[in-house]
Backbone as CSV, one residue per row, in Angstrom:
resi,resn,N_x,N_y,N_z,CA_x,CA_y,CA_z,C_x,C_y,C_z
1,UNK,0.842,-1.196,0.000,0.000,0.000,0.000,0.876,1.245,0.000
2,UNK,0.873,2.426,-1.012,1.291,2.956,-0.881,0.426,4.480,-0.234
3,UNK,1.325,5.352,0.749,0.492,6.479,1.101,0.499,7.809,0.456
4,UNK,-0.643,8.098,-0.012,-0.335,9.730,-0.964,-0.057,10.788,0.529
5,UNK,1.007,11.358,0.439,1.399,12.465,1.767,0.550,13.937,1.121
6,UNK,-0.056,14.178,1.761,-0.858,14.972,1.620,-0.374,16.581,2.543
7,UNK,0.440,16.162,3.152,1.716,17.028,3.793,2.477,17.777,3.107
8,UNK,2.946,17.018,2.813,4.087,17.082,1.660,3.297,17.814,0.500
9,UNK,2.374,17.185,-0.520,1.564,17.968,-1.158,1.194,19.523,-0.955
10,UNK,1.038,19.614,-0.270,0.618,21.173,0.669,1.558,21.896,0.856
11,UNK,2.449,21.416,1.410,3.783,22.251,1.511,4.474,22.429,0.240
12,UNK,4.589,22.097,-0.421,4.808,22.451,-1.950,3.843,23.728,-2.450
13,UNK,2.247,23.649,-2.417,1.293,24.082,-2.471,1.594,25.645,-2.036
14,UNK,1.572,25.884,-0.764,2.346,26.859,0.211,3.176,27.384,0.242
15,UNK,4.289,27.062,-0.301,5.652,27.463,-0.464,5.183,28.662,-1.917
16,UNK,5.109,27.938,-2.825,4.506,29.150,-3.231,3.429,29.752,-3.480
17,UNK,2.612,29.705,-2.797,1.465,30.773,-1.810,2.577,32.122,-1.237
18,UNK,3.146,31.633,-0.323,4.162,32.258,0.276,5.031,33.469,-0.393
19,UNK,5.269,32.702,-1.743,6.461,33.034,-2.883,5.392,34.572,-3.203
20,UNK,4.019,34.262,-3.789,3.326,35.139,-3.894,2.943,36.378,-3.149
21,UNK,2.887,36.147,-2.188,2.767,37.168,-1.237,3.724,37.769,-0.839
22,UNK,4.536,37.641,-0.834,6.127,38.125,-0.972,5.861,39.149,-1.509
23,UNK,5.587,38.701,-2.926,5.808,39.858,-3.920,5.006,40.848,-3.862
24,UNK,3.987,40.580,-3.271,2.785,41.913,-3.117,3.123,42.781,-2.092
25,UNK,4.368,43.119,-2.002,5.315,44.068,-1.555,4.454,44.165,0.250
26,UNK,3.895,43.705,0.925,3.337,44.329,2.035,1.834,44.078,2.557
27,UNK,1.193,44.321,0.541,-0.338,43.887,0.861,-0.824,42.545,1.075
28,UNK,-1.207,42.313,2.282,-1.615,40.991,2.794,-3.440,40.556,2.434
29,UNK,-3.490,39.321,1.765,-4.521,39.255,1.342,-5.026,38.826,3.081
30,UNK,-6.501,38.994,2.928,-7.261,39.179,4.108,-8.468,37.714,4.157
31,UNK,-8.771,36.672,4.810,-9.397,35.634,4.847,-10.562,36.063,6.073
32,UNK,-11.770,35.700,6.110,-12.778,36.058,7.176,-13.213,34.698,7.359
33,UNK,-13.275,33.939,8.002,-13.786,32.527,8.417,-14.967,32.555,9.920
34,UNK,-16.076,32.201,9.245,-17.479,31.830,10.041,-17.452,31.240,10.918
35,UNK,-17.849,30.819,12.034,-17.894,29.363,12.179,-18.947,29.224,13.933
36,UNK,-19.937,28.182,13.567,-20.844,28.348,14.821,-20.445,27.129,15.744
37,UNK,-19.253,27.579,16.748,-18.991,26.594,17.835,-19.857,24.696,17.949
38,UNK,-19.611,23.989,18.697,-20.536,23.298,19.031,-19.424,21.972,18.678
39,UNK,-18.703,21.753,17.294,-18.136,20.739,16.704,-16.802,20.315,16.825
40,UNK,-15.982,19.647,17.361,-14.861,19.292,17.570,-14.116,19.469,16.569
41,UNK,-14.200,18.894,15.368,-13.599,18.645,14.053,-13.858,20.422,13.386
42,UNK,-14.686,20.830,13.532,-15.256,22.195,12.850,-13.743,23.050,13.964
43,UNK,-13.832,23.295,15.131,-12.917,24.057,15.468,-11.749,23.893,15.281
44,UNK,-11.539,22.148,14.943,-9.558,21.841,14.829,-9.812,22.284,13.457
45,UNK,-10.593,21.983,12.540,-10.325,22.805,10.853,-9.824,24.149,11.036
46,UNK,-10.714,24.934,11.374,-10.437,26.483,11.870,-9.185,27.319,12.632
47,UNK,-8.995,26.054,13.743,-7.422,26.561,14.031,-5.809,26.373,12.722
48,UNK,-6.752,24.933,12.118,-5.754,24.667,11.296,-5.759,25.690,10.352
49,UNK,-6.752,26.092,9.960,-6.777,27.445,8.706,-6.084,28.982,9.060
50,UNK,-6.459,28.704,10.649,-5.708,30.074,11.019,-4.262,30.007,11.243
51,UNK,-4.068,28.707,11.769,-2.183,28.541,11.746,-1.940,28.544,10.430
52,UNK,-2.297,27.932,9.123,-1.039,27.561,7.703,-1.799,29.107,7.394
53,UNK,-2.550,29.996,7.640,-2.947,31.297,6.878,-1.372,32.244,7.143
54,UNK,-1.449,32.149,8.689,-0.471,32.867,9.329,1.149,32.252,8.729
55,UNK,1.510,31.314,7.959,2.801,30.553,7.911,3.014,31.531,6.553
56,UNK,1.706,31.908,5.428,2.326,31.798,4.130,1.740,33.562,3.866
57,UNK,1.695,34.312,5.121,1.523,35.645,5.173,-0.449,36.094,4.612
58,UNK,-1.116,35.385,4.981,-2.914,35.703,4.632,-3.320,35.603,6.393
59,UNK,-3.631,37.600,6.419,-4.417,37.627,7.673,-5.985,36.509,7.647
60,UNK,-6.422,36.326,8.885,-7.603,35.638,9.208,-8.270,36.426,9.993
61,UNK,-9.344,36.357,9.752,-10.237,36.972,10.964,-11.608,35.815,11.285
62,UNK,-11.487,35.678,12.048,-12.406,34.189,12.560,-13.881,35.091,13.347
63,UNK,-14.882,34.727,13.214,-16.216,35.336,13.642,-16.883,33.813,14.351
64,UNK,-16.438,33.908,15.721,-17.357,32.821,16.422,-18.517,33.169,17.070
65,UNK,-19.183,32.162,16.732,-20.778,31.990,17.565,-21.134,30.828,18.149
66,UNK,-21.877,31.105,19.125,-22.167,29.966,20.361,-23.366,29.525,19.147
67,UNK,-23.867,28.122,19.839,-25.611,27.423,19.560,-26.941,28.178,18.685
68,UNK,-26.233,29.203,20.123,-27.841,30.064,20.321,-27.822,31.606,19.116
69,UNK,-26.913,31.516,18.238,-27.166,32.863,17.391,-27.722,32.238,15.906
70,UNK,-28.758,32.952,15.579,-29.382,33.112,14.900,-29.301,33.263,13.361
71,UNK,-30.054,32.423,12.532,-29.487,32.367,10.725,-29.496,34.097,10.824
72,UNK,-31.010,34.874,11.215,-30.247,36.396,10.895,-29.132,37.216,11.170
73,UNK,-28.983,36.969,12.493,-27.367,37.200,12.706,-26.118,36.989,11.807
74,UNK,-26.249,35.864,11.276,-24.938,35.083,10.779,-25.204,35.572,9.347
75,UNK,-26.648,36.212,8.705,-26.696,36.687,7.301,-26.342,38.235,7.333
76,UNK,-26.438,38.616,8.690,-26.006,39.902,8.683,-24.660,40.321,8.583
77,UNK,-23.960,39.187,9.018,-22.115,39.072,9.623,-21.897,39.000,8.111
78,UNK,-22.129,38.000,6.929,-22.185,37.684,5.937,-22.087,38.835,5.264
79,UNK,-23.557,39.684,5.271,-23.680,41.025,4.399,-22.476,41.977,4.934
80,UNK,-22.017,42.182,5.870,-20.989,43.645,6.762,-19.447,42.797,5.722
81,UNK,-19.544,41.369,5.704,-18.061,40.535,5.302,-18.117,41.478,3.426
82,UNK,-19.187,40.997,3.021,-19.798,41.018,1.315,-18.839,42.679,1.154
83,UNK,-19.296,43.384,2.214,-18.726,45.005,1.552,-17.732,45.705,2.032
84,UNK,-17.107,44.905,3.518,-16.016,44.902,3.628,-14.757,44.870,2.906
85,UNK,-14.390,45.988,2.241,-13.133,45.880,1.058,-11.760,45.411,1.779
86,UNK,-11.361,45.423,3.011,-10.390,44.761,2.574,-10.469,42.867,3.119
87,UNK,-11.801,42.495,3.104,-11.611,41.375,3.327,-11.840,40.632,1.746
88,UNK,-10.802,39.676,1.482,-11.211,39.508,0.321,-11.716,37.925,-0.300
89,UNK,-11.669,37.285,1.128,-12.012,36.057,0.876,-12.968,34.995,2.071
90,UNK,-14.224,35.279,1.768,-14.882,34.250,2.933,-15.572,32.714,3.098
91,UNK,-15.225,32.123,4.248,-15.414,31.205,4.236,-16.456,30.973,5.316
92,UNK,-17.198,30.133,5.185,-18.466,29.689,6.327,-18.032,28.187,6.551
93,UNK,-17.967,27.950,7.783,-16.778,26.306,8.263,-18.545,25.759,8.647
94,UNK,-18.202,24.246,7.548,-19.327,23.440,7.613,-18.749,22.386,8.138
95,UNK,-20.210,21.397,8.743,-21.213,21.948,8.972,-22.136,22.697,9.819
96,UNK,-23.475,23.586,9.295,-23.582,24.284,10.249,-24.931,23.337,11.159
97,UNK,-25.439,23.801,12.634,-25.888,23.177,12.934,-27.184,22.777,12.304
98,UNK,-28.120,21.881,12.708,-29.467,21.589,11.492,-30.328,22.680,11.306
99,UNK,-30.589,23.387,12.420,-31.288,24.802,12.389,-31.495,25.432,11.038
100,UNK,-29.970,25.644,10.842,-29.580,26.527,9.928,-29.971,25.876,8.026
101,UNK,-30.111,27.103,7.618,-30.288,26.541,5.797,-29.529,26.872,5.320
102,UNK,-28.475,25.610,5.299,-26.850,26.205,4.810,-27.042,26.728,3.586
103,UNK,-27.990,26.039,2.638,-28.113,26.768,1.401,-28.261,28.436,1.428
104,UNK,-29.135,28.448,2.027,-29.570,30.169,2.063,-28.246,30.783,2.752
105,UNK,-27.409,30.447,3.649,-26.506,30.947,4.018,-25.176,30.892,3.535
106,UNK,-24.943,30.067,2.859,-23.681,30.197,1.039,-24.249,30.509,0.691
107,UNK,-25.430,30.925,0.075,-26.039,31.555,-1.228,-25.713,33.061,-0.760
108,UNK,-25.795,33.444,0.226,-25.560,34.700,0.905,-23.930,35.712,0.610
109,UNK,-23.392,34.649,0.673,-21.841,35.096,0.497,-21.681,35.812,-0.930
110,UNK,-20.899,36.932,-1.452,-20.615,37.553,-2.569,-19.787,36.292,-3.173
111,UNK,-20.376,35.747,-4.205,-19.678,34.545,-4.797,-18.318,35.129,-5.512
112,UNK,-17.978,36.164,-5.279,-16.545,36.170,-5.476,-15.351,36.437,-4.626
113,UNK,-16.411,36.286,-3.680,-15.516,35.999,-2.555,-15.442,34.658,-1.740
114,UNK,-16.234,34.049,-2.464,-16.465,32.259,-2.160,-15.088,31.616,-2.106
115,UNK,-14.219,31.411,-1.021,-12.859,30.729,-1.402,-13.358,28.831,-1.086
116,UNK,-14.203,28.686,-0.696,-15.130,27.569,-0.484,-15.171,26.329,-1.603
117,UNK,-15.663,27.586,-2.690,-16.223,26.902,-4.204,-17.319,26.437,-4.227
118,UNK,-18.235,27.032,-3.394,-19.796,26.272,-3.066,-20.886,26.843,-3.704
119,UNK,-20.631,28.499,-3.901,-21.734,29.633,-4.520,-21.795,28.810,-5.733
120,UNK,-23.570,28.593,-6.432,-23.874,28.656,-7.445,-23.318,29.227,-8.524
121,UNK,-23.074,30.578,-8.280,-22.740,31.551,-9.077,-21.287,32.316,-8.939
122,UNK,-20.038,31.234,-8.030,-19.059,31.287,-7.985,-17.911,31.235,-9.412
123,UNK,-17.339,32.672,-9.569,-16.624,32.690,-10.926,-15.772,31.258,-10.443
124,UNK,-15.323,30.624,-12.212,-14.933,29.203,-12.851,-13.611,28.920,-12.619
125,UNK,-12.967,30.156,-12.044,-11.827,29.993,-11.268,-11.542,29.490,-10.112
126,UNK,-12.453,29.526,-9.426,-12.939,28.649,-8.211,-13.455,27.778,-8.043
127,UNK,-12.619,26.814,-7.126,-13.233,25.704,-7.249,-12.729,24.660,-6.174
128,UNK,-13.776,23.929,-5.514,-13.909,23.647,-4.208,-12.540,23.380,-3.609
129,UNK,-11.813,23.398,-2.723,-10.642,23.070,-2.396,-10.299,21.271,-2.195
130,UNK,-11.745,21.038,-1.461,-11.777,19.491,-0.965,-11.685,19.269,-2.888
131,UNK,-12.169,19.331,-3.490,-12.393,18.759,-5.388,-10.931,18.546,-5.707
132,UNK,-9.978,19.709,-5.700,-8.870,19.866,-5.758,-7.856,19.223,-5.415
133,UNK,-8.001,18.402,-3.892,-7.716,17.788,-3.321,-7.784,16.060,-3.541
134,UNK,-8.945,15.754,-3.835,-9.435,14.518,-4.821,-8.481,14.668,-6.286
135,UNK,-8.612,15.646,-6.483,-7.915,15.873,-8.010,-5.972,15.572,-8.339
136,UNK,-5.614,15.768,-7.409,-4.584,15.779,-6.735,-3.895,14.106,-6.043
137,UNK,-4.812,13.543,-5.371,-4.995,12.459,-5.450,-4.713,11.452,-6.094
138,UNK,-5.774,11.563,-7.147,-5.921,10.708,-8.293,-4.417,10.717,-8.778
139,UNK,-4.118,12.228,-9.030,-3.105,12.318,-9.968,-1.425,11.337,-9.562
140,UNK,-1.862,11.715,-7.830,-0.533,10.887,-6.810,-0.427,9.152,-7.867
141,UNK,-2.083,9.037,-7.590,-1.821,7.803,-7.840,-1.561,7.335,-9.030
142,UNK,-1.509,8.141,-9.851,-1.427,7.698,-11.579,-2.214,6.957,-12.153
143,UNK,-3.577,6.564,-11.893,-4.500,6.126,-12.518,-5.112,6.075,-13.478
144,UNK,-5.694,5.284,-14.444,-5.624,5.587,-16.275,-7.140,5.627,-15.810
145,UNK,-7.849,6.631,-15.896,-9.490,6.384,-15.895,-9.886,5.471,-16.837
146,UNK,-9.656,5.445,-17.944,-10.037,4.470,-19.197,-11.009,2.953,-18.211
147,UNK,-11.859,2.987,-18.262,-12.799,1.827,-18.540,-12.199,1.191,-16.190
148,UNK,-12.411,3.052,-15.241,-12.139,2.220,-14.374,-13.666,2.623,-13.592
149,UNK,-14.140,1.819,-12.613,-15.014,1.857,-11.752,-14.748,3.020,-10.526
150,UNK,-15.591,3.622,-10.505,-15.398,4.854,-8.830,-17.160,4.255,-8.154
151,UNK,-16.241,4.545,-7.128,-17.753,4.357,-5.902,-17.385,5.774,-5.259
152,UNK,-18.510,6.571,-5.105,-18.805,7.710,-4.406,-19.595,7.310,-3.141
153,UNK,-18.712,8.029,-2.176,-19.620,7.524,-0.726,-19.968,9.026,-0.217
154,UNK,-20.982,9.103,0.496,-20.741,10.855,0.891,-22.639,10.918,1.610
155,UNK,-22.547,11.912,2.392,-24.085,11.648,3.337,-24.545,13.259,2.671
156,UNK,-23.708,13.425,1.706,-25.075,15.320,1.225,-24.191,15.010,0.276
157,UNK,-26.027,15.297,-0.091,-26.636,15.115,-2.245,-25.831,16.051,-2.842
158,UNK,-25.904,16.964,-2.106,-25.653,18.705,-2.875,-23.737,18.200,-3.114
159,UNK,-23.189,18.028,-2.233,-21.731,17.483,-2.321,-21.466,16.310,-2.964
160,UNK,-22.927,15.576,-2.894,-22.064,14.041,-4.046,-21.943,14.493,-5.463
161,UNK,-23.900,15.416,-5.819,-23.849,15.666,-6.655,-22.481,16.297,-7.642
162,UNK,-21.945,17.102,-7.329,-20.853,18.004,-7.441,-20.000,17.145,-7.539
163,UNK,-19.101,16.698,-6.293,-18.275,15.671,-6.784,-18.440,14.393,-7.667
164,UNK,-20.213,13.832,-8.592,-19.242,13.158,-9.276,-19.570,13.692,-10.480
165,UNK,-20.121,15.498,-10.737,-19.371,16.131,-11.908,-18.004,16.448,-12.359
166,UNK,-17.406,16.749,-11.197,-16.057,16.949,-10.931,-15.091,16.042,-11.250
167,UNK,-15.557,14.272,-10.849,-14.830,13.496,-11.166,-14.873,13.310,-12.978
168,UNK,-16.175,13.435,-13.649,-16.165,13.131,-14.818,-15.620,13.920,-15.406
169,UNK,-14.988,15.154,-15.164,-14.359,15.997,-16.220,-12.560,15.645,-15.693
170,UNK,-12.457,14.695,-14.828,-11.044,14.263,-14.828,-11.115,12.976,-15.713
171,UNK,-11.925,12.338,-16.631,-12.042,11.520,-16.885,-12.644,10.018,-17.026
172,UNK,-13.302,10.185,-15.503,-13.839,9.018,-15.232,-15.227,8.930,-15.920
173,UNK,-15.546,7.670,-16.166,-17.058,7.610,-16.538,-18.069,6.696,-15.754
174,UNK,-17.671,5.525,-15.448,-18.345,4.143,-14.742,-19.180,4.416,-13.298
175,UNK,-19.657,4.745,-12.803,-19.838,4.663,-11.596,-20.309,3.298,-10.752
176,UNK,-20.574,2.869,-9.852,-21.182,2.194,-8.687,-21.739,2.239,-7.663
177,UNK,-22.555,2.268,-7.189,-23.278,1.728,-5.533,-22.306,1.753,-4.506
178,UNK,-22.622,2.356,-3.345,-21.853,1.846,-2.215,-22.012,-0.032,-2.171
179,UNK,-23.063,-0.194,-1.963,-22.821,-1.415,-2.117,-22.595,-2.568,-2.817
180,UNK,-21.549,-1.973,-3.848,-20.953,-2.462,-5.015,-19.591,-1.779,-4.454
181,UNK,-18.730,-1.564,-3.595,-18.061,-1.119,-3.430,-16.812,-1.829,-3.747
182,UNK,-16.476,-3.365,-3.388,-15.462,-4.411,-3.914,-15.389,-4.532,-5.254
183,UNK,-16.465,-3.701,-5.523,-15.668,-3.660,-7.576,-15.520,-2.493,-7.987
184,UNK,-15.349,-1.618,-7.415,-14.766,-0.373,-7.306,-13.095,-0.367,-7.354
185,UNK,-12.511,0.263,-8.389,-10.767,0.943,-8.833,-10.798,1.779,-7.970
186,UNK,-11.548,2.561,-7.909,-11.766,3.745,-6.646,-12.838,4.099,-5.694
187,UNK,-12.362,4.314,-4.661,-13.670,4.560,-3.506,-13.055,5.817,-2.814
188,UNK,-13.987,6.984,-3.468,-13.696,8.335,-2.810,-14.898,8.565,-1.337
189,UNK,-14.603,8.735,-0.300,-15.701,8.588,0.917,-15.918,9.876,1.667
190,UNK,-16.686,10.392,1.510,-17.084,11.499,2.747,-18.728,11.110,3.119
191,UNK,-18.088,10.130,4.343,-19.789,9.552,5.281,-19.382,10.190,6.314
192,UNK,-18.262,9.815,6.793,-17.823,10.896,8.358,-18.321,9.121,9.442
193,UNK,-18.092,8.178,8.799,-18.547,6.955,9.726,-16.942,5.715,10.083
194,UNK,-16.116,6.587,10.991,-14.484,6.234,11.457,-14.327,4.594,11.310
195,UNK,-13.528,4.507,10.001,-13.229,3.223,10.209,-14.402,2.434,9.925
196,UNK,-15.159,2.545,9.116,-16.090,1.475,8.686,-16.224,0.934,7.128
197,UNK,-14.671,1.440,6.513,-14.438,0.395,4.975,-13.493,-0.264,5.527
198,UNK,-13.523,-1.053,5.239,-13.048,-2.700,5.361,-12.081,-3.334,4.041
199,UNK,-11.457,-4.540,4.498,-10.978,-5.014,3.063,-11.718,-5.977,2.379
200,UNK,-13.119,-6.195,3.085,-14.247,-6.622,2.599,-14.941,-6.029,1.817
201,UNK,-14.438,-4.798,1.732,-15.696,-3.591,1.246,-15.056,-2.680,0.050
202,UNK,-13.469,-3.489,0.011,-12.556,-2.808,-1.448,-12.287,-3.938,-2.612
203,UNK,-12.203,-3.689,-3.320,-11.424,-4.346,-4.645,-9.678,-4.771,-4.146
204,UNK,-9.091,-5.763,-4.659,-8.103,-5.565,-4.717,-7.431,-4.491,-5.828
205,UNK,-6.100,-4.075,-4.937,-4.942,-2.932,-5.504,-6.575,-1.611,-5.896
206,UNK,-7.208,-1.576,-5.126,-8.022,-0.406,-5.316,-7.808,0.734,-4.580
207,UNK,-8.130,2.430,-5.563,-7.470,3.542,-4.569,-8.212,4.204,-3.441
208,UNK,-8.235,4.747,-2.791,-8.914,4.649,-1.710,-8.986,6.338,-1.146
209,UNK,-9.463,7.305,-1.725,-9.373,8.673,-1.278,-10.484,8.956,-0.128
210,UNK,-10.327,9.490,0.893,-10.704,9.741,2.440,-10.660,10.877,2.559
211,UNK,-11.959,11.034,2.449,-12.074,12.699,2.705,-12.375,12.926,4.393
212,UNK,-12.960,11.906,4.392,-13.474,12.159,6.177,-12.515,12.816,7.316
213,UNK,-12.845,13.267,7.865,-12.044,14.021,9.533,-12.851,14.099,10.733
214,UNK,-13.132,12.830,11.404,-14.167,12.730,12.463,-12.948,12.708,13.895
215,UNK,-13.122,13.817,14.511,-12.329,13.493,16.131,-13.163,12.410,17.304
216,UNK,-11.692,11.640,17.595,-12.662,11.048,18.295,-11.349,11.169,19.826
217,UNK,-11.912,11.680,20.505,-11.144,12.113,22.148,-9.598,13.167,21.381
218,UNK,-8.845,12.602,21.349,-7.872,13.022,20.788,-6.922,12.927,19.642
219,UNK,-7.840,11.412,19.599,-7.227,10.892,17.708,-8.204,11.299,16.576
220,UNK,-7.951,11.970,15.287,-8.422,12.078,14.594,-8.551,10.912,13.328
221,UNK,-9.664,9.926,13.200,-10.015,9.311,12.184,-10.548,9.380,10.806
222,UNK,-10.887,8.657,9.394,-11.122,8.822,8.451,-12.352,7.434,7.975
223,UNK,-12.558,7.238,7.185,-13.780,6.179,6.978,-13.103,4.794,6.734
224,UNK,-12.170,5.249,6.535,-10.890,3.752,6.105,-10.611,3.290,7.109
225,UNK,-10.057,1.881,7.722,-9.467,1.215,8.394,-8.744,0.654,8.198
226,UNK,-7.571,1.129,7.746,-6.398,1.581,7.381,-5.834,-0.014,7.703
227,UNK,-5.683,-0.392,8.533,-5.043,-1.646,9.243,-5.941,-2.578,8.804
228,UNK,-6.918,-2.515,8.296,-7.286,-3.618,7.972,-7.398,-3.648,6.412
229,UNK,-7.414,-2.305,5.879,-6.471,-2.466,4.291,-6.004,-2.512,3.767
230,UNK,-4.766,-2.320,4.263,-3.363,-1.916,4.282,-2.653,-3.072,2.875
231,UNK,-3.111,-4.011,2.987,-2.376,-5.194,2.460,-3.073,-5.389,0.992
232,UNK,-4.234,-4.706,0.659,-5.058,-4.881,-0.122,-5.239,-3.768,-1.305
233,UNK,-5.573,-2.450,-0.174,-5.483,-1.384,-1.803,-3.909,-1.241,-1.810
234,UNK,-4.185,-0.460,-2.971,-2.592,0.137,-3.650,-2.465,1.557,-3.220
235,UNK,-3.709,2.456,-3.401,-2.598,3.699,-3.091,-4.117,4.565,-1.643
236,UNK,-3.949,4.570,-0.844,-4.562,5.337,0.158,-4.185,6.971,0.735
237,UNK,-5.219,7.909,0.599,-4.643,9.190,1.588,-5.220,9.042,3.165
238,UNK,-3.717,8.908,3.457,-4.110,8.523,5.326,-5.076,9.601,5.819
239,UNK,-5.653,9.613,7.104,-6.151,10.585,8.293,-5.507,10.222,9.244
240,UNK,-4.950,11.072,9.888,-4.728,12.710,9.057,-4.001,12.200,8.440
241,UNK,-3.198,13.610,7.530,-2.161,13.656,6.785,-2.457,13.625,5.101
242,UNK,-3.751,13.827,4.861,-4.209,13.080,3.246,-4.453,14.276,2.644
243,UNK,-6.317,14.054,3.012,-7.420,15.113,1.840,-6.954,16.412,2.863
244,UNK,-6.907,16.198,4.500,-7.208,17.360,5.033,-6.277,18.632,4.762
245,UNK,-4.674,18.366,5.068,-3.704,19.271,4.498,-3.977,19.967,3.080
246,UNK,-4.225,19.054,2.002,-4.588,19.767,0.615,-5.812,20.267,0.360
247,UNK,-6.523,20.120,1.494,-7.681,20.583,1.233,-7.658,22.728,1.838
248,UNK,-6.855,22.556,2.714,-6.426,24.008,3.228,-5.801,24.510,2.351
249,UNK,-4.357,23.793,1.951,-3.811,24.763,1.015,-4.203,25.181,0.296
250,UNK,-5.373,24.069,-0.912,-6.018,24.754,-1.926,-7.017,26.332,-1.640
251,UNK,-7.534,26.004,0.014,-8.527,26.746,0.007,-7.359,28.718,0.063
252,UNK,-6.233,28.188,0.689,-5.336,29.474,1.018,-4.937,29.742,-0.540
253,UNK,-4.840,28.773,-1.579,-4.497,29.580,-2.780,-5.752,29.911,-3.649
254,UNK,-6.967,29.467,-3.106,-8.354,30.294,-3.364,-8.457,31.875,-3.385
255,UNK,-7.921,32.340,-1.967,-8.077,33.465,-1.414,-6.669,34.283,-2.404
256,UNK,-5.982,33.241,-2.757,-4.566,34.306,-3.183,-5.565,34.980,-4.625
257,UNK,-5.911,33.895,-5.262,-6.726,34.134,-6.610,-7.773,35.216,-6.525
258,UNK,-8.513,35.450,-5.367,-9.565,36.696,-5.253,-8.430,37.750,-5.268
């Protein structure tokens, strides 16, 4: 089994992020990040966005809210972000709690300031960071799409949908069933359910992209069970260390692009 470093990926990624901002003699691009308390995994994302922001010179400004504040509140924070000139890139850290209509609240954001890639009406330059990250992936692994099988796993329509447009313009065509998953070349997963693919549940030498990031006490897990596939697929992105790293960087060279 080999592991795609998704570390490593990023830091490449970053380095020149970095290189860029350099050159903008002083002017520091500006990041505004949402985010309504409550989620373990939602706040370690957020610190992580605010530490690699701070490494490659992109201020952050983080807007927390407890339980109890309100979709109008958070559309109002939204509208003050929208005309705020020098913020130039916002993000809303999903997911939000059920209350909320995440739709109506990305739809809210000035889609050109979407570093997300989620707005409908987000210019074509943008484009989801997690996608990017899958994209990236694939590429680690050198995979010939020609005539291969993908299984899409994922618990929101709105995100499968998307990702498996995304996958077909890298090439792929075949799809499958989760529960067709052992004849699957590839099994890309965002269920958020730790450790519940199996080597019962893969193809042999099949690739195995893990989007998941579920905390559990102090270890952070992925949908793979890694130890019990280890011997079976060919190329896996660990948790940590995989989708999650490239999934930041892309989103920090989102914001360079606004």
């Amino acid at each position: 089994m080999n592991l795609i470093d998704g570390r490593q990926i990023a830091e490449r990624i970053k380095d020149k992020i970095a290189l860029e901002v350099f050159k903008l003699n002083g002017e520091r691009p500006n990041l505004a990040i949402i985010i309504v308390e409550g989620r373990d995994d939602s706040s370690l994302y957020v610190s992580l966005k605010e530490r690699e922001s701070k490494k490659v010179g992109i201020d952050t400004h983080v807007y927390r809210f407890d339980n109890n504040v309100s979709e109008e509140e958070l559309l109002d924070v939204i509208d003050f972000l929208n005309n705020d000139h020098l913020i130039d890139g916002i993000l809303v850290q999903l997911p939000l709690p059920a209350k909320f209509n995440t739709d109506k609240i990305i739809e809210a954001v000035d889609p050109n300031k979407d570093v997300d890639g989620f707005h409908p009406d987000r210019p074509e330059y943008i484009i989801s960071p997690v996608l990017l990250a899958v994209r990236n992936s694939l590429a680690e692994s050198a995979i010939d799409p020609l005539d291969k099988k993908v299984c899409l796993m994922y618990n929101s329509d709105v995100f499968g949908d998307e990702l498996r447009e995304f996958v077909k313009t890298l090439g792929f065509s075949e799809f499958v069933d989760k529960e067709e998953s052992n004849q699957a070349d590839i099994i890309i997963s965002a269920i958020a359910k730790p450790h519940s693919i199996k080597k019962e549940d893969i193809k042999k030498d099949a690739v195995l992209i893990d989007i998941s990031t579920v905390k559990k006490g102090k270890k952070v897990l992925g949908d793979v069970d890694m130890e019990s596939v280890k011997d079976k697929a060919s190329y896996i992105t660990p948790v940590p260390g995989g989708i999650g790293p490239m999934t930041i960087a892309f989103l920090l060279e989102n914001v360079l692009k606004i």
